[in-house]
TORFIMI-761481 format. One record per atom (N, C-alpha, C): residue number from 1; atom name; x, y, z. Coordinates in Angstrom, 3 decimals, m for minus. Atoms other than C-alpha are relative to their C-alpha. Example, Ala and Ser with C-alpha at 12.3 -4.5 7.8 and 13.67 -1.06 7.14 Angstrom:
<node resi="1" name="N" X="0.890" Y="m1.190" Z="0.000"/>
<node resi="1" name="CA" X="12.300" Y="m4.500" Z="7.800"/>
<node resi="1" name="C" X="0.900" Y="1.200" Z="0.000"/>
<node resi="2" name="N" X="m0.820" Y="m1.190" Z="m0.060"/>
<node resi="2" name="CA" X="13.670" Y="m1.060" Z="7.140"/>
<node resi="2" name="C" X="m0.770" Y="1.090" Z="0.730"/>
***
This chain:
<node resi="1" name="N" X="0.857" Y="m1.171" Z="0.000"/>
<node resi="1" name="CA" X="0.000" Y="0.000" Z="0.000"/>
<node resi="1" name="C" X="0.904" Y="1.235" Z="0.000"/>
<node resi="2" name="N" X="m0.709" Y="m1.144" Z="0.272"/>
<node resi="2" name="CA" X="1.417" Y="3.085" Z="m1.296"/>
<node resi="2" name="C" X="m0.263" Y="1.044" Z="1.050"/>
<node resi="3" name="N" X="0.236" Y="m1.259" Z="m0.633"/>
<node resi="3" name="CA" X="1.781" Y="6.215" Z="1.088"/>
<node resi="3" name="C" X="m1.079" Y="0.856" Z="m0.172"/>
<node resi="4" name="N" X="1.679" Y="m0.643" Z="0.186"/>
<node resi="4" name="CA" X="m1.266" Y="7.895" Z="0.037"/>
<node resi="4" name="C" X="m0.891" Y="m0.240" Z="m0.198"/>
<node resi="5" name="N" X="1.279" Y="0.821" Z="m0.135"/>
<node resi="5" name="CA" X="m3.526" Y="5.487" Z="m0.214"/>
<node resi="5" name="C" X="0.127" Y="m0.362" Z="2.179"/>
<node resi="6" name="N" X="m0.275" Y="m0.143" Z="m1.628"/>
<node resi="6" name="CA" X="m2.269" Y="5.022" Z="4.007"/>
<node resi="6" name="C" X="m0.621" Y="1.308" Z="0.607"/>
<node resi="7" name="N" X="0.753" Y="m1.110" Z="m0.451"/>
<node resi="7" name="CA" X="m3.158" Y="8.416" Z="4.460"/>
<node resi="7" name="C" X="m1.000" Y="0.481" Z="m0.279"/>
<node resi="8" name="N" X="2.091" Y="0.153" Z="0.034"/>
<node resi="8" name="CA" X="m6.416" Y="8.653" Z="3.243"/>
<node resi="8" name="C" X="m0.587" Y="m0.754" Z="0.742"/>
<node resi="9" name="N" X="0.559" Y="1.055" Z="m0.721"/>
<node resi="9" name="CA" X="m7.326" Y="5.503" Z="4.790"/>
<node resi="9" name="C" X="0.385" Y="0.732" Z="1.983"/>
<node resi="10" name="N" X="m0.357" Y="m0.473" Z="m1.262"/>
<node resi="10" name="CA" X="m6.005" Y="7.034" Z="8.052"/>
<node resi="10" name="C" X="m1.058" Y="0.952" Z="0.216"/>
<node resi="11" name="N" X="1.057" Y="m1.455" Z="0.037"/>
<node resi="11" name="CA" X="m7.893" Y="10.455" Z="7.135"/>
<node resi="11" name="C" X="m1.361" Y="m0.556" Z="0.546"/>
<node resi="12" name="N" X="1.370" Y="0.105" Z="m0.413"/>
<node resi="12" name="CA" X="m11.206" Y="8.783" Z="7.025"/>
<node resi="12" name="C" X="0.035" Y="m1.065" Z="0.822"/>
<node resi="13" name="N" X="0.507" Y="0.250" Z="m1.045"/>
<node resi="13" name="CA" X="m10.863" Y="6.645" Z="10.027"/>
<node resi="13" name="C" X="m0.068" Y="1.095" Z="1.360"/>
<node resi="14" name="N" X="m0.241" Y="m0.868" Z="m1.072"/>
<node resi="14" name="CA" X="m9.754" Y="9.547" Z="11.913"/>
<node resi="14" name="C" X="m1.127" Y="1.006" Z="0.038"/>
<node resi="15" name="N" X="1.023" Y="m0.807" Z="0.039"/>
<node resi="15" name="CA" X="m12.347" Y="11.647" Z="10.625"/>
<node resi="15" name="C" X="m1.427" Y="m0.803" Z="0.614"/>
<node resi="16" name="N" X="0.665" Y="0.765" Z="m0.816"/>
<node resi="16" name="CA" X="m14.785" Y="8.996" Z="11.531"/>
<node resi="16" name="C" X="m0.012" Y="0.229" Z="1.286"/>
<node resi="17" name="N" X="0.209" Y="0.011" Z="m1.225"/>
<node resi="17" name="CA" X="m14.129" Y="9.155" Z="15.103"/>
<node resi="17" name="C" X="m0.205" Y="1.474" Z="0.389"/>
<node resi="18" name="N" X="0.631" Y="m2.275" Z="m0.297"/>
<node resi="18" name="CA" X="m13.954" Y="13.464" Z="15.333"/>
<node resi="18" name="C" X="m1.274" Y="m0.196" Z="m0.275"/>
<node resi="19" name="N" X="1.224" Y="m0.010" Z="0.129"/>
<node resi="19" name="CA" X="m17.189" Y="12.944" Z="13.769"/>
<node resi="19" name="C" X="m1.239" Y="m0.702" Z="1.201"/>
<node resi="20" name="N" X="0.625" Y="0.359" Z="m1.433"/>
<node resi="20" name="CA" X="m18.442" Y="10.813" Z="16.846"/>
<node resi="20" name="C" X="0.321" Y="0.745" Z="1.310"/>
<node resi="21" name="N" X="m0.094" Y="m0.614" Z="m1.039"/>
<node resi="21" name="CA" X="m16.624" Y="12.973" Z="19.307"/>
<node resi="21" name="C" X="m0.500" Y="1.057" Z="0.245"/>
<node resi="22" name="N" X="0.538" Y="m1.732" Z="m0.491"/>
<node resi="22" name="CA" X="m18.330" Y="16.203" Z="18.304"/>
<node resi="22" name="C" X="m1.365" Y="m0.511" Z="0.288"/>
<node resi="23" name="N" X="1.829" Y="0.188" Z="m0.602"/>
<node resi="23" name="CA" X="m21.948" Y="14.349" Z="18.821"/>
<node resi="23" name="C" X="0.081" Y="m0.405" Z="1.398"/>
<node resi="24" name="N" X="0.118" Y="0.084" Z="m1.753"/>
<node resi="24" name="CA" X="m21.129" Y="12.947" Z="22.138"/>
<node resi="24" name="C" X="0.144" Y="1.096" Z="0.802"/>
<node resi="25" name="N" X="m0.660" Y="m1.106" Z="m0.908"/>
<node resi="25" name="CA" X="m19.471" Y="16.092" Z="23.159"/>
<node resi="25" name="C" X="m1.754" Y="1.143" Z="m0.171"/>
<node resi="26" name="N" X="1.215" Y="m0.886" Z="0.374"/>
<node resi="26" name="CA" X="m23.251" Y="17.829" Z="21.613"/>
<node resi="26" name="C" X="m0.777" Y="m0.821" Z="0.673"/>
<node resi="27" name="N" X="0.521" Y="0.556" Z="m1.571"/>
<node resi="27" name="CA" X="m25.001" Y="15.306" Z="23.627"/>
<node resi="27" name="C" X="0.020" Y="m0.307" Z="1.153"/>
<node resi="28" name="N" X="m0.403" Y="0.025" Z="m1.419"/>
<node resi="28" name="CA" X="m23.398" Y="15.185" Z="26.746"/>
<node resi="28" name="C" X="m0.129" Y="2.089" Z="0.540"/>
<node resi="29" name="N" X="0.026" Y="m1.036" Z="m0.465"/>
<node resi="29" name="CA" X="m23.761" Y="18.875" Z="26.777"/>
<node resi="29" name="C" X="m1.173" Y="0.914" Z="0.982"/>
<node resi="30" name="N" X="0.941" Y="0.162" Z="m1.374"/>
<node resi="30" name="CA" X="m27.005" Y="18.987" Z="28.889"/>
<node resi="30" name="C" X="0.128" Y="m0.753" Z="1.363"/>
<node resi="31" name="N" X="m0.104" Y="0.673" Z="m1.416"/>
<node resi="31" name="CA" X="m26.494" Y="16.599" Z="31.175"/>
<node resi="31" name="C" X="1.841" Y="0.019" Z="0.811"/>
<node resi="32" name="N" X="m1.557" Y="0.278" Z="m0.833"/>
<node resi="32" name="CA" X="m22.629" Y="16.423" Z="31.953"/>
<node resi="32" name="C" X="0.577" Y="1.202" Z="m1.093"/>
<node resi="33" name="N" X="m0.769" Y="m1.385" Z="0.618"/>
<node resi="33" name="CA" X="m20.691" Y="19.748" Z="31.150"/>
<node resi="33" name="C" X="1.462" Y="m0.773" Z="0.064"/>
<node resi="34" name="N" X="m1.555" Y="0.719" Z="m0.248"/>
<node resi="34" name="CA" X="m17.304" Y="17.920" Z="32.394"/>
<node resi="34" name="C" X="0.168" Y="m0.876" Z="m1.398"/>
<node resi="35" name="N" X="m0.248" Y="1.359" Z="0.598"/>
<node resi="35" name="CA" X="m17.655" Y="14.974" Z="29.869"/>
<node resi="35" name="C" X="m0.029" Y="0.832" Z="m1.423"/>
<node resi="36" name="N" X="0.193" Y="m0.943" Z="1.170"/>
<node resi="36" name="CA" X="m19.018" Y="17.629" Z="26.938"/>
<node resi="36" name="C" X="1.523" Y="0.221" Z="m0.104"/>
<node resi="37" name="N" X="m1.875" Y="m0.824" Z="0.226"/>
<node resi="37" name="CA" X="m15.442" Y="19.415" Z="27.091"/>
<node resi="37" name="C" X="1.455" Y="m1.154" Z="m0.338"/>
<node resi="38" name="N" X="m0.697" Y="0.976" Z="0.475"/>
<node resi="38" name="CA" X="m13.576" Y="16.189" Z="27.321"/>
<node resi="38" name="C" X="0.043" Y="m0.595" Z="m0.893"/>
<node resi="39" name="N" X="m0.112" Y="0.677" Z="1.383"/>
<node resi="39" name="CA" X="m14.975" Y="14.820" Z="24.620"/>
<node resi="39" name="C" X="0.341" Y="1.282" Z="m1.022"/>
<node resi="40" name="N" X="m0.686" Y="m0.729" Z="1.060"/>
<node resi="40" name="CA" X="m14.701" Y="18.129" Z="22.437"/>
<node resi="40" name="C" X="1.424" Y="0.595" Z="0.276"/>
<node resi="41" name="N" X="m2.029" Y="m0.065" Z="m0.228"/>
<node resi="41" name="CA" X="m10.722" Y="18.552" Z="23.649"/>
<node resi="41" name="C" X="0.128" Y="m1.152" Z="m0.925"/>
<node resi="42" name="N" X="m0.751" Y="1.384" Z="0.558"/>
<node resi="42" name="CA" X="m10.106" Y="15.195" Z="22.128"/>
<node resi="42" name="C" X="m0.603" Y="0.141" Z="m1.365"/>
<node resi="43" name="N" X="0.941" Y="m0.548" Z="1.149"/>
<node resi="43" name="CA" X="m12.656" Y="16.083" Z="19.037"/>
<node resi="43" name="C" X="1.467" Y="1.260" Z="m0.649"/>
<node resi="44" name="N" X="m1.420" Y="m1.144" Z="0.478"/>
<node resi="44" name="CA" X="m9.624" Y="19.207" Z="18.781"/>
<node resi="44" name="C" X="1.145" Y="m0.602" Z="m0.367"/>
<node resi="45" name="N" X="m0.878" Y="0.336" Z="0.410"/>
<node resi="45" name="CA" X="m7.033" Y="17.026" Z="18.926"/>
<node resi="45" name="C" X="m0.306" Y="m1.204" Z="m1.474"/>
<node resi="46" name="N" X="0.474" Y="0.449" Z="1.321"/>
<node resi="46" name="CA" X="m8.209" Y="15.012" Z="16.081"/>
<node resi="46" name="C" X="0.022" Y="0.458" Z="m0.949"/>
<node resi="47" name="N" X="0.091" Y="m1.534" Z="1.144"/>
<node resi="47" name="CA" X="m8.805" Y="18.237" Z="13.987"/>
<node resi="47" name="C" X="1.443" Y="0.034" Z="m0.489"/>
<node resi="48" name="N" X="m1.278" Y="m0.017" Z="0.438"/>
<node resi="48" name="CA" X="m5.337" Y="18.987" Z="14.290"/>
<node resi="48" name="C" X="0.655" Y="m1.352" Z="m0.707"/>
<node resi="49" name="N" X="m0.596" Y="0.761" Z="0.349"/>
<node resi="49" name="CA" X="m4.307" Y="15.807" Z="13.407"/>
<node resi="49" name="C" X="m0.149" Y="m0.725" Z="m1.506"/>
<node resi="50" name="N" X="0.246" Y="m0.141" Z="1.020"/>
<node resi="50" name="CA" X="m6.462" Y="15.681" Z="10.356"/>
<node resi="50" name="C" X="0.568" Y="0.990" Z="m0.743"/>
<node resi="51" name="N" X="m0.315" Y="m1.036" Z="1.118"/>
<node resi="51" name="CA" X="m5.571" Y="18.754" Z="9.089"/>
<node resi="51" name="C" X="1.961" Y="m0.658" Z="m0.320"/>
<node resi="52" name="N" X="m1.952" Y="0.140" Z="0.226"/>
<node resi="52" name="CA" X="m1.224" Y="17.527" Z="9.695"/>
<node resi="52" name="C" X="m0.582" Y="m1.270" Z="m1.351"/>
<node resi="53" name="N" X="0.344" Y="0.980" Z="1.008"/>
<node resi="53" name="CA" X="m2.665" Y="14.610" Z="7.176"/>
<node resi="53" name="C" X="m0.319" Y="0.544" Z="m1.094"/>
<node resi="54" name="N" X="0.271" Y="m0.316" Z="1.822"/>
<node resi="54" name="CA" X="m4.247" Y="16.787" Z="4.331"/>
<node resi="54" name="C" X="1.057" Y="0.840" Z="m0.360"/>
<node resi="55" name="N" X="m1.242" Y="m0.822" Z="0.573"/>
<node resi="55" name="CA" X="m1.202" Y="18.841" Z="4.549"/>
<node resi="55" name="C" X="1.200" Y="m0.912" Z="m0.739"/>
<node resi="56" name="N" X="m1.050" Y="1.561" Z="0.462"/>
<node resi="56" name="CA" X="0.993" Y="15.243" Z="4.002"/>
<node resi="56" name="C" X="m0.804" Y="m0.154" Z="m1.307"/>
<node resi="57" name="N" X="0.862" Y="0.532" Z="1.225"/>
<node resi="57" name="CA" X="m1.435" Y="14.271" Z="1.160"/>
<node resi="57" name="C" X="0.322" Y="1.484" Z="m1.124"/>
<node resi="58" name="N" X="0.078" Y="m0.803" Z="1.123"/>
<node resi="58" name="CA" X="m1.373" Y="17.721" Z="m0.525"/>
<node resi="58" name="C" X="1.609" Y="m0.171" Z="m0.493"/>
<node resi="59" name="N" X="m1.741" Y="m0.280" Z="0.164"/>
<node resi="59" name="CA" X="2.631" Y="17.767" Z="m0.040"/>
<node resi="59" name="C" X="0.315" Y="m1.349" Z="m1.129"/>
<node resi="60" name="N" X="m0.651" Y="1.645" Z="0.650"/>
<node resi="60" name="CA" X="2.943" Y="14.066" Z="m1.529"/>
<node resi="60" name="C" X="m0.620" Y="0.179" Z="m1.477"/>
<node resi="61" name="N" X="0.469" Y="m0.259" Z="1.529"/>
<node resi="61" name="CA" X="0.393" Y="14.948" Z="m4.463"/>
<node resi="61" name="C" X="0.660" Y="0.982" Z="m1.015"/>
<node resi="62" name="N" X="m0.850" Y="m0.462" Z="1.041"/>
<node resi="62" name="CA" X="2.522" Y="17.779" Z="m5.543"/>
<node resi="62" name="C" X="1.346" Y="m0.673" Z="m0.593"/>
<node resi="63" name="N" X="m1.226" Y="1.056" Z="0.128"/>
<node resi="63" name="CA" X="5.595" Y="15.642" Z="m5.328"/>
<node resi="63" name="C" X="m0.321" Y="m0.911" Z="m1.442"/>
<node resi="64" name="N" X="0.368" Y="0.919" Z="0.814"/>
<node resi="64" name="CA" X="4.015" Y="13.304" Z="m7.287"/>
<node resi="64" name="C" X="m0.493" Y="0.928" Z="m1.897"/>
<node resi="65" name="N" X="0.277" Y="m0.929" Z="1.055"/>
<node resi="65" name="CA" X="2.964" Y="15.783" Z="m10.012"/>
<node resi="65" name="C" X="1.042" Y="0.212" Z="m0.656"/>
<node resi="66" name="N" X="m0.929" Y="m0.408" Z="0.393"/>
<node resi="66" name="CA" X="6.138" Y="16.848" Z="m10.460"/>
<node resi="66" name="C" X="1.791" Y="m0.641" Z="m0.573"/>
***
């Protein structure tokens, strides 16, 4: 498996789970304020970690272009 087929596949499991952490963190936000924040901190770190991935993918696609 080539390097950018890895990081896509990475992308959308990772995005997968941000995508569950911002609904728990939107449903826990009535009843548990503590658990809301914990889950959207970890929902943040995800973000960041997606975005360091489409920056790898864009970097590797120009590479590859060129």
């Amino acid at each position: 498996m080539n390097y950018t087929k890895k990081i896509l596949y990475n992308q959308s499991l990772l995005l997968a789970r941000y995508k569950r952490l911002v609904e728990q963190a939107y449903n826990f936000r009535q009843t548990d304020s503590a658990l809301s924040d914990i889950s959207e901190y970890n929902a943040i770190k995800l973000l960041h970690k997606l975005n360091k991935l489409k920056y790898l993918n864009r970097d590797l696609s120009t590479l590859q272009q060129n």
